[in-house]
N, C-alpha and C positions, 0 to 999 in steps of 0.2 A: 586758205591761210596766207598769210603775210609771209613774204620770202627778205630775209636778214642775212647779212653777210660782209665782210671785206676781201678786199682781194690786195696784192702786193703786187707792186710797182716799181720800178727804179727810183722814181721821184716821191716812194712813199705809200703808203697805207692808202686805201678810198674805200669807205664805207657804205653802203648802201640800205637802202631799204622800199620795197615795193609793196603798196597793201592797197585795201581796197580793189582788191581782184574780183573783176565781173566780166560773164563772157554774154557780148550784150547780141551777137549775134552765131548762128549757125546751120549753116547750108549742104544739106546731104541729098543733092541732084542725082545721084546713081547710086543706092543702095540694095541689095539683093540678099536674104536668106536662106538658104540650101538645106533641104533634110539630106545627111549623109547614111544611108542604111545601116545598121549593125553598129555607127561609131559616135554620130551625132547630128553638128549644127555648123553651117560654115558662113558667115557675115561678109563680107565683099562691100567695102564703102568703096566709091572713085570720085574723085574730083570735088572733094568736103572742103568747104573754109571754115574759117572760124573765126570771129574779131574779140578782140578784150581789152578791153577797160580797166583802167590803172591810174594810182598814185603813184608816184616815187621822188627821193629824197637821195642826195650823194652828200659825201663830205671828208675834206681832205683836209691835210692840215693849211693848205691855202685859201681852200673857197669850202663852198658847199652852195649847192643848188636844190631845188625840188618843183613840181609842177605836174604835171595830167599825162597820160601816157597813151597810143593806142597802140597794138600788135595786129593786123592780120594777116592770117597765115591760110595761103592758099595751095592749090592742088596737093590734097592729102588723097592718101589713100591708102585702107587700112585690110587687113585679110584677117579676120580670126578665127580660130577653131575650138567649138565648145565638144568637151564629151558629157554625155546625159545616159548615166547607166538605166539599166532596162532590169532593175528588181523591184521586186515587191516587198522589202522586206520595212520599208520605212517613206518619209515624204520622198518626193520629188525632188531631185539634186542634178545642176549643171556645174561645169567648172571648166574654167579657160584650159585650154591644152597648148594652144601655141595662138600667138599674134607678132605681126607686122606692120608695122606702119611706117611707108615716106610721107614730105612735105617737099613739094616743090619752089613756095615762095614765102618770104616773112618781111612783112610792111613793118617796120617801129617808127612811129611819131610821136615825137616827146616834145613836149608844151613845158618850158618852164620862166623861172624868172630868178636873178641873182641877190 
């Protein structure tokens, strides 16, 4: 979805808007999943990027700009833990129990014109 918003400034209001959200790139070089006995599932990403692809648009009561945007965001790495009960009384059911995630680096290139 499109991300809308202003934000408040001393010199004023700036409005924004970023759409066209695409993640045109992603790299999981160290991934592992773990059966945990009696409790579940444990995901271990290291060292994930991610790139995305973007419009965006600002506007102030002075200017306003917009143009092409890129983000990547490197050395992620994510721990999550799923539980996966063990009855029989129904389908098959996971459900996140806890997660974690850092990022180490975030590239933004913004391409625009006045």
């Amino acid at each position: 979805p499109d991300l809308t918003g202003h934000e408040k400034f001393a010199l004023g209001n700036v409005k924004y808007n970023i759409s066209r959200i695409h993640v045109t790139a992603v790299e999981l070089p160290s991934a592992s999943i773990s059966l945990l006995p009696g409790s579940g599932i444990k995901l271990v990403i290291r060292n994930a990027s991610l790139t995305i692809d973007m419009n965006w648009n600002i506007r102030t009561w002075m200017f306003k700009d917009s143009g092409r945007g890129t983000v990547h965001i490197s050395k992620v790495f994510v721990t999550a833990m799923f539980s996966t009960p063990l009855d029989n009384a129904g389908p098959a059911s996971i459900s996140l129990t806890s997660c974690q995630t850092t990022s180490g680096d975030v590239d933004i290139k913004l391409n625009g014109k006045t």
